[in-house]
MMTF fields as JSON, N, C-alpha, C and O atoms, coordinates in Angstrom:
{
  "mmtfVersion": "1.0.0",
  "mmtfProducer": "UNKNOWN",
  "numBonds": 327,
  "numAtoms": 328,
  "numGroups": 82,
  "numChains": 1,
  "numModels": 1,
  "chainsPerModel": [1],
  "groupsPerChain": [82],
  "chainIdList": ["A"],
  "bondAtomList": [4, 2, 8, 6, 12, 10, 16, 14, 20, 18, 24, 22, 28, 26, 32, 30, 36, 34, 40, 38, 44, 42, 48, 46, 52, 50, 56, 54, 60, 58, 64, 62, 68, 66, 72, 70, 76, 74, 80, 78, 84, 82, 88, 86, 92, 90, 96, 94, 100, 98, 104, 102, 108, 106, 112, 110, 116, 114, 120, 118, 124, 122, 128, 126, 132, 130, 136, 134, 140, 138, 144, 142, 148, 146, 152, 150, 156, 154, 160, 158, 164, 162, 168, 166, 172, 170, 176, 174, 180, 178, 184, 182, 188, 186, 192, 190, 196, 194, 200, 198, 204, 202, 208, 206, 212, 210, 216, 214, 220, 218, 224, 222, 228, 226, 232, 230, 236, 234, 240, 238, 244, 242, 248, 246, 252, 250, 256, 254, 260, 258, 264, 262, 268, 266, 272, 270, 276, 274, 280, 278, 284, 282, 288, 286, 292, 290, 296, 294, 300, 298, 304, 302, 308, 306, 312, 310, 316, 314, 320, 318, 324, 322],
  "bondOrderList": [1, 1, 1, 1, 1, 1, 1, 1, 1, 1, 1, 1, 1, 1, 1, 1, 1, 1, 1, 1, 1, 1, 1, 1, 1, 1, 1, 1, 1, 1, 1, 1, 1, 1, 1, 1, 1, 1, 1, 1, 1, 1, 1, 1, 1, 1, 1, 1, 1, 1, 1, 1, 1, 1, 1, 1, 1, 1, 1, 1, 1, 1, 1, 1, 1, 1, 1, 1, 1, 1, 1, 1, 1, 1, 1, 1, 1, 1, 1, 1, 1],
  "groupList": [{"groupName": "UNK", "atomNameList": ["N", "CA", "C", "O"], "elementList": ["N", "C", "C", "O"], "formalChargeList": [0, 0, 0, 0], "bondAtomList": [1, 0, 2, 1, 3, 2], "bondOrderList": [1, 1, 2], "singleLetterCode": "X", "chemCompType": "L-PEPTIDE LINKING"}],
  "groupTypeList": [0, 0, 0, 0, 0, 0, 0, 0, 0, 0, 0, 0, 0, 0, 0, 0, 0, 0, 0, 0, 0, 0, 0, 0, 0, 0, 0, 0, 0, 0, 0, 0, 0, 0, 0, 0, 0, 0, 0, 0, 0, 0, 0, 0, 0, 0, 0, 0, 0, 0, 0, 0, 0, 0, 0, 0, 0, 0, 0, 0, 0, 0, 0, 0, 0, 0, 0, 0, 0, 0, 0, 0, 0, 0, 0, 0, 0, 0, 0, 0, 0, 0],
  "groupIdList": [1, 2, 3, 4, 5, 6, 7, 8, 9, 10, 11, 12, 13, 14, 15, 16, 17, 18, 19, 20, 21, 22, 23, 24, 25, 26, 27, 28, 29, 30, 31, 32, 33, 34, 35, 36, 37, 38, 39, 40, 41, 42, 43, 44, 45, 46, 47, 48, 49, 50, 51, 52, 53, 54, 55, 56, 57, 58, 59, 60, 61, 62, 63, 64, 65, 66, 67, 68, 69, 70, 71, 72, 73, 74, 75, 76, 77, 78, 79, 80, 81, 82],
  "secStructList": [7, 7, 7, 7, 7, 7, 7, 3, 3, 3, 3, 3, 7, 1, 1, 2, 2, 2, 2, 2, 2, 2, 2, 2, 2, 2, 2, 6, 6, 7, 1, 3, 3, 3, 3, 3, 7, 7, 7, 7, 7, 1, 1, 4, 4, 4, 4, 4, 4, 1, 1, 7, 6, 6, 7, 7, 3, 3, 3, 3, 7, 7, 7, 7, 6, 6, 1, 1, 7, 7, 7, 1, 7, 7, 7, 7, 7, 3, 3, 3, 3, 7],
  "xCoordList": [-23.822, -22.894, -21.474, -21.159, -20.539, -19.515, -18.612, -19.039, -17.385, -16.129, -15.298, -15.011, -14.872, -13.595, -12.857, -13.202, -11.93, -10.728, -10.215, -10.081, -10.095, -9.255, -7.886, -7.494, -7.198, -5.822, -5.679, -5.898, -5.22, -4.38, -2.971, -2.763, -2.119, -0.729, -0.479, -1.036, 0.319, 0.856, 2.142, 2.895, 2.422, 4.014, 4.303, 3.593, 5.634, 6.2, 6.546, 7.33, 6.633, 7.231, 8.158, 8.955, 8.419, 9.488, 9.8, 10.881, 8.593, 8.844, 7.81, 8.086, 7.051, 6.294, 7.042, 7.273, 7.402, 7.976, 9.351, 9.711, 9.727, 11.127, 10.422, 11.149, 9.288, 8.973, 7.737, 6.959, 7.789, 6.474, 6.436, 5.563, 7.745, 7.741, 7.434, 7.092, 7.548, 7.34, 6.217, 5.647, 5.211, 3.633, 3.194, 2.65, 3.457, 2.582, 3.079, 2.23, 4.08, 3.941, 2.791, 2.232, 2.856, 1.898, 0.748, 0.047, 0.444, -1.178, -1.228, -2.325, -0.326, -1.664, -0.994, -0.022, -0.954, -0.981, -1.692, -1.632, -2.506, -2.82, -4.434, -4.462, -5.839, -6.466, -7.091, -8.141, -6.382, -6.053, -4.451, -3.63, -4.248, -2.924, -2.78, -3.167, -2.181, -1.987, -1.184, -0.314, -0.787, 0.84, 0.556, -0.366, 2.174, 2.763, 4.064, 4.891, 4.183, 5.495, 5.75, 6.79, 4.26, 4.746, 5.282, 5.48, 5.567, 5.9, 5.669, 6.495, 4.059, 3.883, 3.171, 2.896, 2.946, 2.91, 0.847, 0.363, 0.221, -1.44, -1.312, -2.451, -0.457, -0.874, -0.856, -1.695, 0.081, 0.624, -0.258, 0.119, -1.327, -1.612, -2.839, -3.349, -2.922, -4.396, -3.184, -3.505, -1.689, -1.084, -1.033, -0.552, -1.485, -2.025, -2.779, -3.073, -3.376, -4.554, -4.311, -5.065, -2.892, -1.92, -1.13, -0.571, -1.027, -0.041, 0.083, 1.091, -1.479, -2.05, -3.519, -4.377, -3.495, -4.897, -6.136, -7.11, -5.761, -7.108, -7.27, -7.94, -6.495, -6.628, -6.894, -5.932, -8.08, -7.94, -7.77, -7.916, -7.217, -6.791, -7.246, -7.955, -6.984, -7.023, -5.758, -4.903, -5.675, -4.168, -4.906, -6.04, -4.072, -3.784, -2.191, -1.41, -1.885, -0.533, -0.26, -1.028, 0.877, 1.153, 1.933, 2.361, 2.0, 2.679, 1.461, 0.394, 2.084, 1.439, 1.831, 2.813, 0.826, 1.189, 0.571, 0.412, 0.334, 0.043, 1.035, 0.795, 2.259, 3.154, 3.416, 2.977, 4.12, 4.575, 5.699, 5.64, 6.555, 7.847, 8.269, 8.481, 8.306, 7.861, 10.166, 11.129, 9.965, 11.713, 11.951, 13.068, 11.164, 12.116, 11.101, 9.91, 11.971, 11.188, 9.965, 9.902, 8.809, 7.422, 7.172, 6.545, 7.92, 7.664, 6.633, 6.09, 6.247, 4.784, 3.629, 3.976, 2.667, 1.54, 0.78, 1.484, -0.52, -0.81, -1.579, -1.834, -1.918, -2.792, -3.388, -2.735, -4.704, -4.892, -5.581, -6.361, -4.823, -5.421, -6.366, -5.877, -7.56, -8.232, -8.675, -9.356],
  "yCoordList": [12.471, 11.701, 11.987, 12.211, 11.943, 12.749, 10.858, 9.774, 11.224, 9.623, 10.477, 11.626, 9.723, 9.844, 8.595, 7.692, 8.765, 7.93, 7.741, 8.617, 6.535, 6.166, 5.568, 4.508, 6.564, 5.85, 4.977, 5.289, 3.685, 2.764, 2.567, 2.335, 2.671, 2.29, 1.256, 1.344, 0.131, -0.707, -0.363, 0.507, -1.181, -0.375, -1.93, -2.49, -2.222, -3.253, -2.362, -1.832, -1.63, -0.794, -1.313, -0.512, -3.012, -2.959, -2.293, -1.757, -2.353, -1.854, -0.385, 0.505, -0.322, 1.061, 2.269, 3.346, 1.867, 2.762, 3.354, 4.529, 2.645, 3.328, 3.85, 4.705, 3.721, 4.196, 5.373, 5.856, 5.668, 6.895, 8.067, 8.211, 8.774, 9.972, 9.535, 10.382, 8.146, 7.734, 7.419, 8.12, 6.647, 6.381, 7.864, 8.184, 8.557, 9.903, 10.635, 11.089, 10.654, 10.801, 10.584, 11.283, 8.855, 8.165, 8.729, 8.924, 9.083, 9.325, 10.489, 10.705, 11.481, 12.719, 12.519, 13.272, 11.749, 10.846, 10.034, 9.844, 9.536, 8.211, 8.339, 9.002, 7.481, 7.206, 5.741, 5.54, 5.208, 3.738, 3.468, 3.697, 2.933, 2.636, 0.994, 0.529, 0.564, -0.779, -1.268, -1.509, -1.626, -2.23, -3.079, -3.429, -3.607, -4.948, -4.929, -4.025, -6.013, -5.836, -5.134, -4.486, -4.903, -2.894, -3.437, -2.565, -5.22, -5.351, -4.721, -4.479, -4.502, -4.062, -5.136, -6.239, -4.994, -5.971, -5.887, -4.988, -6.522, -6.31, -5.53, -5.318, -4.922, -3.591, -2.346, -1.447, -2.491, -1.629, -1.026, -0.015, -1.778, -1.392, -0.303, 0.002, 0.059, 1.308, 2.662, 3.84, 2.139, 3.897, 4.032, 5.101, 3.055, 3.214, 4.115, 4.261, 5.028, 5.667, 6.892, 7.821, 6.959, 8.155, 8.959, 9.968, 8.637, 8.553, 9.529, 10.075, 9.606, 10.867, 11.161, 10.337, 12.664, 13.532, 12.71, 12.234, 12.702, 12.556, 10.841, 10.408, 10.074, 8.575, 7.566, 7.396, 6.316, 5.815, 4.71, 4.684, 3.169, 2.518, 1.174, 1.107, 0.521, -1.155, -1.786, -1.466, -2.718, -3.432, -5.028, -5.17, -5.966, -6.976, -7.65, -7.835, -7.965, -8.183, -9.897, -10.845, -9.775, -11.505, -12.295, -13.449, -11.489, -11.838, -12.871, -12.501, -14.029, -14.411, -14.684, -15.33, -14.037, -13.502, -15.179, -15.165, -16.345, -17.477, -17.494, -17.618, -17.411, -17.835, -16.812, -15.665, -17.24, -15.681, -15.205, -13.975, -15.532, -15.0, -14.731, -15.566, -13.032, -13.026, -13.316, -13.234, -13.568, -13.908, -13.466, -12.951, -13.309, -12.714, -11.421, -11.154, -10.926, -9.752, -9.794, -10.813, -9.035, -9.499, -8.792, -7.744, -9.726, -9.551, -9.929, -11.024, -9.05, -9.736, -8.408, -7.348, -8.57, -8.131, -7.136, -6.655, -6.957, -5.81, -4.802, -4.629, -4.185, -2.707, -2.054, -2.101, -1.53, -0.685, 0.375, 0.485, 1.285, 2.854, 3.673, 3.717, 4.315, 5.144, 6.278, 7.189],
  "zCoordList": [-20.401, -19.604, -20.087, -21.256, -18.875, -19.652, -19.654, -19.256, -20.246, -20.196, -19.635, -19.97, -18.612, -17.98, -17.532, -16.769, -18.107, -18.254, -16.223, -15.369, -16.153, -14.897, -14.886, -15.374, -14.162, -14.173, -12.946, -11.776, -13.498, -12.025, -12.619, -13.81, -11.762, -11.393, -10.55, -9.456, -10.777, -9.765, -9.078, -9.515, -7.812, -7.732, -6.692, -5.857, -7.218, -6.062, -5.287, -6.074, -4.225, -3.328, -2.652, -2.163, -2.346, -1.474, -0.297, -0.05, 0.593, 1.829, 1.741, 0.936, 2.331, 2.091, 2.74, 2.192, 4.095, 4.658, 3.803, 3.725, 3.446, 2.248, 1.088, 0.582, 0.408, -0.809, -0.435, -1.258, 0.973, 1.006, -0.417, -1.273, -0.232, -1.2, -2.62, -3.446, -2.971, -4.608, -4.451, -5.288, -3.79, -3.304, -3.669, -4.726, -2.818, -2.489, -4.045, -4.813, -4.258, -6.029, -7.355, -8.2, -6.845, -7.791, -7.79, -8.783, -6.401, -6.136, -6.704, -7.218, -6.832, -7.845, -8.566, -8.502, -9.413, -10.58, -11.494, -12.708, -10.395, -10.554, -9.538, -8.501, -10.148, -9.501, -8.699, -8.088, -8.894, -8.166, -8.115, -9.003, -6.86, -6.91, -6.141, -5.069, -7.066, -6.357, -5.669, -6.505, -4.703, -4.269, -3.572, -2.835, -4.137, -3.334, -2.785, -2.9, -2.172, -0.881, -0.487, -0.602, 0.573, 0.971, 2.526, 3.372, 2.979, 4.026, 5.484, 6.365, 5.45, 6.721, 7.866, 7.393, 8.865, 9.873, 9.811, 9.123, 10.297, 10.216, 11.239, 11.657, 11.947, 13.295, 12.096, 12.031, 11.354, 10.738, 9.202, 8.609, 8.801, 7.906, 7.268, 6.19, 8.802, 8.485, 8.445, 8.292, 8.627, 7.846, 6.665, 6.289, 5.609, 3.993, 3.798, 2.611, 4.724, 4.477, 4.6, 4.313, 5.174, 5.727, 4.801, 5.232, 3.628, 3.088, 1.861, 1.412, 1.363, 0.448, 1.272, 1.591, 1.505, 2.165, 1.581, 2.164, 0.199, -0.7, -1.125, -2.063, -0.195, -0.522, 0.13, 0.878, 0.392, 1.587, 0.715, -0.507, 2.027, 1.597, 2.161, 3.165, 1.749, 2.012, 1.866, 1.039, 2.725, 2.816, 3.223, 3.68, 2.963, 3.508, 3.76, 2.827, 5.164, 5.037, 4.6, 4.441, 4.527, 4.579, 5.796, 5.745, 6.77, 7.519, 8.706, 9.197, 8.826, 9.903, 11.51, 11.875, 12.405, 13.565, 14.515, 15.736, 13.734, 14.966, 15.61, 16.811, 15.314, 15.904, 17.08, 17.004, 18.136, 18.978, 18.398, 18.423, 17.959, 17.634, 15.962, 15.083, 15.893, 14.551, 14.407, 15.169, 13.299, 12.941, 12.267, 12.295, 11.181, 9.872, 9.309, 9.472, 8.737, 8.032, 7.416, 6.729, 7.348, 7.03, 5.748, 5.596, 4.598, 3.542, 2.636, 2.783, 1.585, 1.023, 1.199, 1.721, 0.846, 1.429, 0.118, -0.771, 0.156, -1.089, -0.576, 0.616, -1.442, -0.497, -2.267, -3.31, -2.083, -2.899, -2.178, -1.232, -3.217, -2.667, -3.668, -4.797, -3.546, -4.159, -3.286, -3.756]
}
């Protein structure tokens, strides 16, 4: 049996869409990646999966859509990628 070491990284991203090129960094980097406040909308969060060839992802946002009228920026939310 062999040991191999796993790397995870966290990242506040602050917006995913502004931090793609540092994400896609981490990942051949890194074999878990965690993030938060990647501020995407729940339409928006199967492009986590987009982001490295070799990574799919899970998201949950924080934004809640009961309301009809979204107002303010939809900050919050986490996602991990492997």
């Amino acid at each position: 049996m062999h040991n191999r070491n796993i790397t995870v990284y966290s990242f506040n991203c602050r917006s995913v869409k502004s931090s793609l090129t540092e994400i896609h960094d981490m990942c051949e980097q890194c074999d878990v990646l965690l993030l938060q406040e990647h501020w995407l909308l729940p339409s928006e969060t199967s492009m986590l999966s987009t982001i490295h060839k070799e990574f799919v992802a899970v998201g949950h946002s924080a934004v809640d859509l009961n309301s009809d009228i979204l107002i303010e920026r939809p900050y919050g939310g986490t996602a991990i990628l492997y």
